[in-house]
C-alpha positions as a Markdown table, in Angstrom:
| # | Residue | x | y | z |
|---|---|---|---|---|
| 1 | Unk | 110.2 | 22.7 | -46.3 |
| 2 | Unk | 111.1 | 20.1 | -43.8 |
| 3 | Unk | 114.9 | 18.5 | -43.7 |
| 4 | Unk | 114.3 | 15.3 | -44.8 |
| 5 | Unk | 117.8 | 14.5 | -43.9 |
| 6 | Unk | 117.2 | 15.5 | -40.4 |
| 7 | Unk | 117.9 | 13.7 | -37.1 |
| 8 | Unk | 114.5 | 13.9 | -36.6 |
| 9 | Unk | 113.4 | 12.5 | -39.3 |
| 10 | Unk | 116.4 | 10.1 | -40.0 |
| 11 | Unk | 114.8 | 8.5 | -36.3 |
| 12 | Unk | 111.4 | 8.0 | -37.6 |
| 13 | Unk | 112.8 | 5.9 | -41.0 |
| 14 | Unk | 114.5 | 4.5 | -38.1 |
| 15 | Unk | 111.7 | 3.5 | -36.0 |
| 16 | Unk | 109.6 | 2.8 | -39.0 |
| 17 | Unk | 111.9 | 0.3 | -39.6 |
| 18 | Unk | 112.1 | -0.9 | -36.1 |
| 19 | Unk | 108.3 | -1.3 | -36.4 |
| 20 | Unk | 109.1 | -4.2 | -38.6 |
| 21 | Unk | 111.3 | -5.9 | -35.9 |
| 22 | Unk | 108.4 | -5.8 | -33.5 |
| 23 | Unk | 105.9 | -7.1 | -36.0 |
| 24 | Unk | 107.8 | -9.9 | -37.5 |
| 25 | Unk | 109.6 | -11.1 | -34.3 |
| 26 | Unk | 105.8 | -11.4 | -32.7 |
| 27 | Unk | 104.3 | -13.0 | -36.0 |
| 28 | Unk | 106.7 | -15.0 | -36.2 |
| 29 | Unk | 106.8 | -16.6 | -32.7 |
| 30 | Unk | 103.0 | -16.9 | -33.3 |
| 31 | Unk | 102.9 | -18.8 | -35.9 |
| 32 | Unk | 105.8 | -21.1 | -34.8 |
| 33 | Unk | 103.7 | -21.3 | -31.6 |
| 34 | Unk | 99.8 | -21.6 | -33.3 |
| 35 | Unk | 101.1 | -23.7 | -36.9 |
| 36 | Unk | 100.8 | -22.3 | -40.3 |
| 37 | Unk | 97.0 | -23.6 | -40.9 |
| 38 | Unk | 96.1 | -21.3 | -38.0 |
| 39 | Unk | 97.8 | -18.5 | -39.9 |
| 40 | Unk | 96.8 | -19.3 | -43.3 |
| 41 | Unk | 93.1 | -20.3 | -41.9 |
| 42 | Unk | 90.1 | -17.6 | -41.3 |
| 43 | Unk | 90.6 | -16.9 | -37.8 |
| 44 | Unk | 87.1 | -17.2 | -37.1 |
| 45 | Unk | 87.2 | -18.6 | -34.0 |
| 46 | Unk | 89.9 | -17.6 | -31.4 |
| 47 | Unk | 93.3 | -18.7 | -31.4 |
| 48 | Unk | 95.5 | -21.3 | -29.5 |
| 49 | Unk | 97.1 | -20.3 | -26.7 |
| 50 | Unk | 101.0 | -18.7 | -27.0 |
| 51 | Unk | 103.7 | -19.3 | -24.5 |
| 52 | Unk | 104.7 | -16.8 | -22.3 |
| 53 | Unk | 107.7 | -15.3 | -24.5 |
| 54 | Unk | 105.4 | -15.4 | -27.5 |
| 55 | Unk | 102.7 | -13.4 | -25.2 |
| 56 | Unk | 105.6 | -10.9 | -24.6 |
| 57 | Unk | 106.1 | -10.1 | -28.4 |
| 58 | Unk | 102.5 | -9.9 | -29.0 |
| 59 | Unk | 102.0 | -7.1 | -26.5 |
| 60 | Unk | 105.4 | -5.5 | -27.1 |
| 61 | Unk | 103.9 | -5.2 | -30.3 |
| 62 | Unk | 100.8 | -4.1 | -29.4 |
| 63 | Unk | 103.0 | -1.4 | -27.2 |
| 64 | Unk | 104.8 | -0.1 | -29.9 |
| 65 | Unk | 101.5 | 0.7 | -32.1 |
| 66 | Unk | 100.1 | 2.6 | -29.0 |
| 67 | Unk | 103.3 | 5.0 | -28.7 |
| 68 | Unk | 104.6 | 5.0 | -33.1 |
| 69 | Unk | 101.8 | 7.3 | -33.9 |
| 70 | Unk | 102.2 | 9.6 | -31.6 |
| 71 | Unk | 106.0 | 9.6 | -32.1 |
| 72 | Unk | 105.0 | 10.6 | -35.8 |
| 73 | Unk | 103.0 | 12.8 | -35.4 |
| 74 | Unk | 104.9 | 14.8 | -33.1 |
| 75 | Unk | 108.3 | 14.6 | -35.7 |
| 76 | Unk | 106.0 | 15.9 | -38.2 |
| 77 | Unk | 104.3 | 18.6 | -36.2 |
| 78 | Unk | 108.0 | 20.0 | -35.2 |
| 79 | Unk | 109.2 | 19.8 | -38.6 |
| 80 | Unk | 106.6 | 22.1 | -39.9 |
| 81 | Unk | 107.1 | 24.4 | -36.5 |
| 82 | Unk | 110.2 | 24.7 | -35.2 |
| 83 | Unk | 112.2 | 22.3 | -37.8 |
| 84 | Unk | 116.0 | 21.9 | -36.9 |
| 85 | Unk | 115.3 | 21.9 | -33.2 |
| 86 | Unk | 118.1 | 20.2 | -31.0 |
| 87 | Unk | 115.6 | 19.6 | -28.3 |
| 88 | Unk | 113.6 | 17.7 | -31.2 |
| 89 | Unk | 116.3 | 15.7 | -32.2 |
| 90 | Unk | 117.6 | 14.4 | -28.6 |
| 91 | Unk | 113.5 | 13.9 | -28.2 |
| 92 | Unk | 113.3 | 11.5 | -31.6 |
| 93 | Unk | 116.8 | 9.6 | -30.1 |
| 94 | Unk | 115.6 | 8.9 | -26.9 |
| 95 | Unk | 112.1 | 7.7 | -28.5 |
| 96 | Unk | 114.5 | 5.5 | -30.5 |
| 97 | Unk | 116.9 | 4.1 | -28.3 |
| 98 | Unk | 114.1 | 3.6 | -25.8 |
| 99 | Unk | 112.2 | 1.5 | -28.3 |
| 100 | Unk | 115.0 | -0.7 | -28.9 |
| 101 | Unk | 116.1 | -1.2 | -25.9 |
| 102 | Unk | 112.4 | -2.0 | -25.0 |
| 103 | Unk | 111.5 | -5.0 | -26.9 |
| 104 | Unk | 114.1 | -7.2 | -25.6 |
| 105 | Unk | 114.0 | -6.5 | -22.3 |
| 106 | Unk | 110.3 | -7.1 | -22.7 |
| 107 | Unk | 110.4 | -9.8 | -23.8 |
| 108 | Unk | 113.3 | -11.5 | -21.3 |
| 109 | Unk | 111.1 | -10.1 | -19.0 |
| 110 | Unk | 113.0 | -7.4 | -16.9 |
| 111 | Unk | 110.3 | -5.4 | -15.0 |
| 112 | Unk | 112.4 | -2.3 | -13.9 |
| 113 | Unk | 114.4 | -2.2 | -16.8 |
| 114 | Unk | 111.5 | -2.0 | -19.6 |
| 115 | Unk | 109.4 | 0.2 | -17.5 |
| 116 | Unk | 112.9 | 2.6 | -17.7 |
| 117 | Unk | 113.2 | 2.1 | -21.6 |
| 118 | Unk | 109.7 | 2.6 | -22.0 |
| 119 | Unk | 109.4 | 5.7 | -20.2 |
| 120 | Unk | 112.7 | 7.1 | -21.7 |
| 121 | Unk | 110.8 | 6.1 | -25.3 |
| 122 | Unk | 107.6 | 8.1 | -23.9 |
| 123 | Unk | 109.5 | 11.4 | -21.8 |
| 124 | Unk | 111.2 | 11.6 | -25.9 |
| 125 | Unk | 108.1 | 12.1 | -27.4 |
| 126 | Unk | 107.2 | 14.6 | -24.5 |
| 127 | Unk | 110.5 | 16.2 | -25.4 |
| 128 | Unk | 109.3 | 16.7 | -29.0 |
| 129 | Unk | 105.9 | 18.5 | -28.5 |
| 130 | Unk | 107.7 | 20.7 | -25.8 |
| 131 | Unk | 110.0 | 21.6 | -28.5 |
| 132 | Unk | 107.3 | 22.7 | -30.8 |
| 133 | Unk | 106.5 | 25.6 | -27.8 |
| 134 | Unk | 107.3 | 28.9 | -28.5 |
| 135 | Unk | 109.9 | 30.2 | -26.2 |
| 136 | Unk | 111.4 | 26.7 | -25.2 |
């Protein structure tokens, strides 16, 4: 049976709970920026145009949904594989950190800098399957 008090899994409540940042700091700038009848309305047809920092949110957003799933399912793979790994757990921190770091350097718009955090974020989740190797 897994830890459920692991590192690992400590950094995906973590970064399920950082999921929340990115969805409410984008949602919220949207409907500051598009009014509440937009967001209460159908949505039929497409929606007003956001600023350039509410843009940033949206797809910061958007970039975390690409890269949580696979961050999941990679803790959950390792758990049942090779749970306890330290390579595991310095792969779920580095997803982490990465992650938080990312969003607001997205979104003040620091090129070098997010492509880092994103890529440390990513190179975790790498870290994490390579764990789940036998031998490593």
């Amino acid at each position: 049976m897994p830890d459920m008090g692991s590192t690992e899994f400590t950094m995906l409540w973590a970064s399920a709970m950082l999921a929340f940042v990115y969805l409410l700091s984008a949602a919220v700038i949207s409907v500051g920026q598009r009014g509440m009848s937009w967001a209460l309305g159908p949505r039929d047809d497409p929606p007003p145009p956001i600023n350039t920092l509410g843009g940033r949110f949206d797809r910061a957003w958007k970039n975390f949904l690409e890269t949580f799933p696979l961050f999941a399912a990679a803790i959950l793979l390792e758990a049942q594989v090779t749970p306890d790994s330290e390579l595991a757990a310095l792969g779920a921190q580095l997803y982490f950190w990465g992650r938080v770091a990312f969003l607001p350097l997205y979104a003040l718009g620091v090129p070098v800098a997010r492509t880092a955090a994103w890529t440390v974020a990513v190179a975790g989740i790498v870290i994490i399957l390579l764990s789940c190797l036998p031998g490593i």
